[in-house]
Phi, psi and omega in degrees: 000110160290117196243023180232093142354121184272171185296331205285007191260297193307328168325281192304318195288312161300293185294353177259025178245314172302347183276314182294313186304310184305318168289345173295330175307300165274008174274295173307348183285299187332292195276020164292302187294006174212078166292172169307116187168178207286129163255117161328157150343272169321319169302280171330331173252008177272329169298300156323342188264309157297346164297325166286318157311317176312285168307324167293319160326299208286280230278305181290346155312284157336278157339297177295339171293333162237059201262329180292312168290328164215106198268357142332337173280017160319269203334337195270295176329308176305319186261003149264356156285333172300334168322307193292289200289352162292302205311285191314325191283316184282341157290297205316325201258003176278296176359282169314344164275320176318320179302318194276358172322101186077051163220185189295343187301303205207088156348295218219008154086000195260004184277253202299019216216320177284316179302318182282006155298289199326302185288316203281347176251357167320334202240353175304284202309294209290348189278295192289346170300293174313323157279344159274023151240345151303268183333306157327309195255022169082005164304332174222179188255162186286327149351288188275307183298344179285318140003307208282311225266272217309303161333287142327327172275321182277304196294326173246051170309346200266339193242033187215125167345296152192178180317327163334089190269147171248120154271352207257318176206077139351269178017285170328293179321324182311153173254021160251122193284019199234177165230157171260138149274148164325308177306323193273335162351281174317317187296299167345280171313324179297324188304291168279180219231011160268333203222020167285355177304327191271034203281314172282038184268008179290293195315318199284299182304312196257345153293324178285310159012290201301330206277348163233054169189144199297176174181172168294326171291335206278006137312311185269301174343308195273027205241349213253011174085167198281011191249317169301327190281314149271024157276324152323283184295322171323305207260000174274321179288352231222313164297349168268334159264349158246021157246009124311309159334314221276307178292338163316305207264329167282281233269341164338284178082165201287344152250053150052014148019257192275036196293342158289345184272310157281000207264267159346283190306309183323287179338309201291324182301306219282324193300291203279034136287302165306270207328303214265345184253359164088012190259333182311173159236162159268000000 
């Protein structure tokens, strides 16, 4: 196992950190063209979601500047990249309901219009399970749990039918009843024929996984050198910079917002493509 970085990996290592800032730079330009205010929905999470590539970006950078003196923060990179690579996975799969708009799968958009319930409302359904297991086991009271309930529903009203509280299964009022999983993430993407090029990006996601919660691999994983390891993170940052693209090309919009700004990643992605791939100089 190697634990010392060679020239041509310090190499590789420079020119992708220079590369990773710049792109952080337009990601943070971009989202300056979206102060803070009321969005439509669909608008709103998109802007988060490059607010979060951005960010995830920004926090494994940090890191990889000092990653030649101490590469034990692999483990800190991994788990912000699985963060990241959820992200890239769950755009990659609305997208793909997106694609399907006004064709026979989903007419009138009501498909993909259901899926983006589906995610917006995920941390809803999981908010109320856990406080009705509280409850349940005499950790709070029906107060604070009716609290919990009532909070919700007025700070996220947008993601509920109507007003009306059910106390007894919240849930229901949402308007989406289902959660997305990684696995159906996954299937999805493999499935349609926009967005199956990224099919491994499962693999990448459930390996950085491993990293957060002990188990028997993640022992032997975090074991394996500094050569396996940044190769990893090089293809895990590489799904993170195209899903600022990604998010870059929904928020243009048809007067072209950001056309300086995708303009900029692209370059910058085929550069920390060169860099990783050892063809950059210094």
């Amino acid at each position: 196992m190697r634990t010392k970085l060679k020239k041509a990996d310090k190499n590789k290592l420079k020119l992708s950190i220079d590369a990773i800032d710049r792109i952080i730079e337009t990601g943070n330009s971009a989202l300056e063209k979206f102060p803070t205010d009321h969005y439509e929905l669909e608008l709103f999470m998109y802007i988060n979601l490059l607010e979060r590539f951005t960010m995830h970006l920004n926090g494994i950078n940090l890191l990889l500047k000092q990653y030649e003196k101490s590469p034990n923060l692999e483990g800190a990179i991994g788990l912000i990249a699985r963060a990241g690579l959820l992200d890239f996975m769950l755009i990659s799969y609305l997208s793909s309901y997106q694609a399907d708009i006004g064709h026979g799968s989903d007419p009138k958009g009501e498909i993909y219009r259901q899926e983006i319930n589906k995610v917006l409302c995920d941390q809803l359904h999981y908010t109320f399970k856990f406080i009705k297991a509280t409850k349940n086991i005499g950790l709070i009271n029906d107060d604070d749990y009716k609290s919990v309930i009532e909070s919700s529903v007025h700070n996220y009203s947008f993601l509920f039918s109507d007003m009306t509280i059910d106390y007894q299964n919240p849930e229901k009022k949402l308007l989406a009843q289902e959660t997305i999983s990684p696995n159906r993430l996954f299937k999805r993407i493999h499935s349609h024929s926009l967005t199956t090029k990224f099919s491994l990006i499962y693999d990448l996601y459930t390996y950085y996984s491993k990293y957060e919660h002990f188990g028997i691999m993640t022992h032997f994983l975090q074991r394996q050198g500094i050569e396996i390891d940044l190769e990893r993170i090089f293809a895990a940052i590489h799904y993170l910079i195209k899903g600022i693209g990604a998010t870059f090309r929904y928020l243009s919009g048809p007067k072209s917002l950001l056309e300086v700004e995708i303009e900029k990643v692209d370059k910058l992605e085929e550069q920390f493509i060169e860099a990783i791939n050892n063809r950059g100089s210094q």
